[in-house]
Structure formats: C-alpha cells, structure tokens
ZALO-666180 format. One record per residue (C-alpha): residue in three letters; x, y, z. Coordinates in steps of 0.25 Angstrom, whole numbers, padded with zeros to 4 digits, always signed. Layout:
AlaXYZ...
This chain:
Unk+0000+0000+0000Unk+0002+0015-0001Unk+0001+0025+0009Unk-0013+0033+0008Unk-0017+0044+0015Unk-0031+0048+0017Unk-0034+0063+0022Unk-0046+0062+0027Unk-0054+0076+0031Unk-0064+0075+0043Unk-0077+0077+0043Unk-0086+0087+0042Unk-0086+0098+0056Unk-0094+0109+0060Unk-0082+0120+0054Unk-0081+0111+0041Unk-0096+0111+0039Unk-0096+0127+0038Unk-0083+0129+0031Unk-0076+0135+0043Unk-0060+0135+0045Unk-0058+0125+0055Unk-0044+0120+0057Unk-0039+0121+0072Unk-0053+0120+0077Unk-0058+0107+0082Unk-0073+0103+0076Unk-0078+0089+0079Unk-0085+0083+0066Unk-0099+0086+0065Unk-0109+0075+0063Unk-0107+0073+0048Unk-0092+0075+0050Unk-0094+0062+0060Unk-0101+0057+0049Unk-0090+0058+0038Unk-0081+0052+0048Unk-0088+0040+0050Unk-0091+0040+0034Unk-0076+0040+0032Unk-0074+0028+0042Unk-0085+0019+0034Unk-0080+0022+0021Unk-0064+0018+0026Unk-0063+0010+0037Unk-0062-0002+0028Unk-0048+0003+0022Unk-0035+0000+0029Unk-0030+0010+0036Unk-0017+0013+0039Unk-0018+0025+0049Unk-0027+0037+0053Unk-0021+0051+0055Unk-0029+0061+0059Unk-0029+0077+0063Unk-0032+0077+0079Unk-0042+0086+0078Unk-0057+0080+0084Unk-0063+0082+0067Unk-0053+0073+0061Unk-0051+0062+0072Unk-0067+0063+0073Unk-0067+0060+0059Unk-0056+0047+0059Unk-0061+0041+0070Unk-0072+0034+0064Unk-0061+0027+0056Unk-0053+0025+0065Unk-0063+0017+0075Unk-0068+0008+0064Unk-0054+0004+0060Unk-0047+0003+0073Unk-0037+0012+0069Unk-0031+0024+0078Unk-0029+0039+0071Unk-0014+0047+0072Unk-0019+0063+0075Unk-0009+0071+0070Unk-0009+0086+0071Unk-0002+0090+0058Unk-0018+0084+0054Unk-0022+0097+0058Unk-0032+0106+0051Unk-0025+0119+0048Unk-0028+0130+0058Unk-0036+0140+0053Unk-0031+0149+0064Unk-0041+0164+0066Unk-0050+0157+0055Unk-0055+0143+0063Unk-0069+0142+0063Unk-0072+0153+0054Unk-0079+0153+0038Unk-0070+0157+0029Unk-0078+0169+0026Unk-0076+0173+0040Unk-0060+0172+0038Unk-0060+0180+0026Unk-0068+0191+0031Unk-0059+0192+0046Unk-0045+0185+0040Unk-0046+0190+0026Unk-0031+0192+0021Unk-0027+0179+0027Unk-0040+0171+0022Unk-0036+0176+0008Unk-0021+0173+0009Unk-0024+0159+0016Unk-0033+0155+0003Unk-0023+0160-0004Unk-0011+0151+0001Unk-0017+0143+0014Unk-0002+0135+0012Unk+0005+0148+0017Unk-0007+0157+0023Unk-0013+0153+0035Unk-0026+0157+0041Unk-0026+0168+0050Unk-0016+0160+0062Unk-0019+0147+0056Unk-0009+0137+0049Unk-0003+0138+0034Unk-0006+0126+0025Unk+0009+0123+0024Unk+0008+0122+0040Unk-0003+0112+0037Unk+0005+0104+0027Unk+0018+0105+0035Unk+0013+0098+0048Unk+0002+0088+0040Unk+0014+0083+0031Unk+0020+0078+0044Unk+0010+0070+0048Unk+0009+0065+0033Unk+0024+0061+0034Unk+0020+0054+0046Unk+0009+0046+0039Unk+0019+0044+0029Unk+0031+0039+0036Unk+0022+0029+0046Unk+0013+0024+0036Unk+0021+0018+0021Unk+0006+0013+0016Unk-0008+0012+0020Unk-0020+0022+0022Unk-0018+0032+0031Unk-0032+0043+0035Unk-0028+0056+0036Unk-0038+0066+0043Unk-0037+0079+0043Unk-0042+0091+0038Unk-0047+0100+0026Unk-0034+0108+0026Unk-0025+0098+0031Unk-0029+0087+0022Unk-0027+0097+0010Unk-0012+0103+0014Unk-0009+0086+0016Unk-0014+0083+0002Unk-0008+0094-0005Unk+0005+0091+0003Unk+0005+0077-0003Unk+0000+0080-0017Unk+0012+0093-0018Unk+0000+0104-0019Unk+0004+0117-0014Unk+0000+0117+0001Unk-0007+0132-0001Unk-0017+0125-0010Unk-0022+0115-0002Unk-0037+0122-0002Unk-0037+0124-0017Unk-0033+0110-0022Unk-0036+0100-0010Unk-0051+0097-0006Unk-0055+0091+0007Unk-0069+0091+0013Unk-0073+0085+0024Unk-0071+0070+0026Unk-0065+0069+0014Unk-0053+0060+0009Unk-0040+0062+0001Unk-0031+0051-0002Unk-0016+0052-0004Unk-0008+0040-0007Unk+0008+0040-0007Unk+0012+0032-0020Unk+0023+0033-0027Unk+0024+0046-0031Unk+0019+0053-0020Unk+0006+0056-0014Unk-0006+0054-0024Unk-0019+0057-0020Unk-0029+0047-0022Unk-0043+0055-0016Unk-0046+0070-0013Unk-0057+0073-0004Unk-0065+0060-0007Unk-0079+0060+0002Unk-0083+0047-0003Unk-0083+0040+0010Unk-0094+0053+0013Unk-0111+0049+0010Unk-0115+0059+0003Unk-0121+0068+0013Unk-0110+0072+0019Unk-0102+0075+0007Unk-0114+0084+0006Unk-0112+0093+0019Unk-0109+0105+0019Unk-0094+0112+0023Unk-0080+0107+0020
C-alpha cells in the first residue's frame, strides 16, 4: 500500500452555519453537525485505517469520534490542526470585519498567506506548524490510511502545501465545506490528489443546509 491522507472537515457548527470567522473560538457541532459525523463514521468504518489525527478542538474530536468508537481506534490531537486565529474578527460576519477592519479585510483577501486578520495568524503560520504534523504523519506511518480532521483554512493551506500551490491562494483555489473529504495519496512523484471536498458520504439533506 501507499500512504493516504484524508482531511476530513467537521461538521456543521452554529459559526459555520452563519458564515461567521470562527477559528480560536470553541463551538461544539450542532445537531446536524453531529449528524455528519455519525454519517461519515457509516460511510467508512468498513475501510482500514491506519490512524486518526485530529485538531484538539471540541468540533473536530466531536466529529472523529463516531469513527473512532466503532472501529476501536484511539485519535492523535495535535495543535499545528488548529483553525487559523481570526484574532479581532472571531465571531463576526465578514460584512462586520469589512466595515470595522477595513484595510486589513482587504489586504488579507488580497494575500491571506502573508496578511493576517487584524491580530490573528498569516497563512504561511498555518502552513508552517500543520507541515510538522504532516512530517510526523509521514515519517510514523510509510502506507496506509491516515483521517486528518481539521478545519476549513487549515485543511486548504495543507492541500496547497502538498500540491505546490501558493499558500496566499488557499481561498481562491482550495474548497472545503463542512464535513467534506480530500484525499492526497504519496505516490511516486509526490502527493497526488485523488478527492476534493467529496460529501458523498452526506444524504442529501445535509449537503443542502445552509452555511459553509
């Protein structure tokens, strides 16, 4: 076998569902979001997996451990999973940050890899300390499937960061919703991406709801 990564995204929470910056904060899923979780356990407890490596923040263990109880398997938290820090703008709609953080809104949508939001973290911060924990995967795991679960951003910067796109265009050219799955397997020349925000695993309901 080959080494494969899955990111997985969690599920849906109250700050995803109205599209508000939430990366330090610490939402638990919402009902559905505990849906999508238990969804995503159905859909792959039947495949082998090697390890799970999760964010140690309550909406991404929330949403591995469905998994993780039906296959018996215990999940590694790491903190370079974190969500980038939105800093001044946590918990606020993006109209709100335009109209009170209005110069750094627009250079951050400009070049989020260098520009951070107002007393938050750069994307290259993000990709700097989530490429450790992807070296770690690396190096402890030669083949197999590994569960990733993170978040929106984070998942992105790691994507790009494997697939040698420019961090600072990790919104325009990387998708993740919630509960979605990308898949990266290390082959002989490099990471290839196999799946990009796949929701398959999802009924159709909740691929419906509302947010991001």
């Amino acid at each position: 076998m080959t080494l494969k990564l899955y990111f997985l995204r969690h599920g849906q929470t109250p700050y995803s569902r109205a599209n508000d910056y939430c990366g330090a904060m610490d939402p638990d899923l919402t009902p559905e979001g505990q849906q999508m979780a238990e969804a995503f356990a159905t859909a792959y407890a039947r495949m082998p997996w090697t390890a799970v490596y999760v964010s140690p923040m309550r909406r991404t263990i929330t949403t591995a451990q469905p998994l993780c109880d039906r296959i018996g398997i215990e999940m590694h938290k790491r903190d370079g999973l974190r969500e980038i820090h939105y800093g001044e703008w946590e918990g606020m709609p993006p109209e709100e940050v335009n109209a009170k953080f209005h110069d750094d809104y627009v250079r951050w949508l400009a070049d989020p890899g260098w520009n951070a939001p107002t007393g938050g973290e750069r994307g290259v911060d993000i990709a700097h300390r989530s490429s450790e924990v992807l070296e770690e995967i690396e190096q402890t795991h030669t083949d197999g499937n590994v569960l990733v679960v993170s978040h929106k951003a984070t998942i992105r910067i790691m994507v790009c960061g494997l697939l040698g796109i420019d961090v600072g265009r990790f919104r325009d050219r990387i998708a993740a919703p919630v509960a979605s799955l990308s898949i990266v397997e290390y082959g002989p020349h490099g990471p290839l991406l196999l799946a990009l925000a796949e929701r398959s695993h999802l009924g159709e309901d909740l691929r419906q709801l509302p947010g991001t």
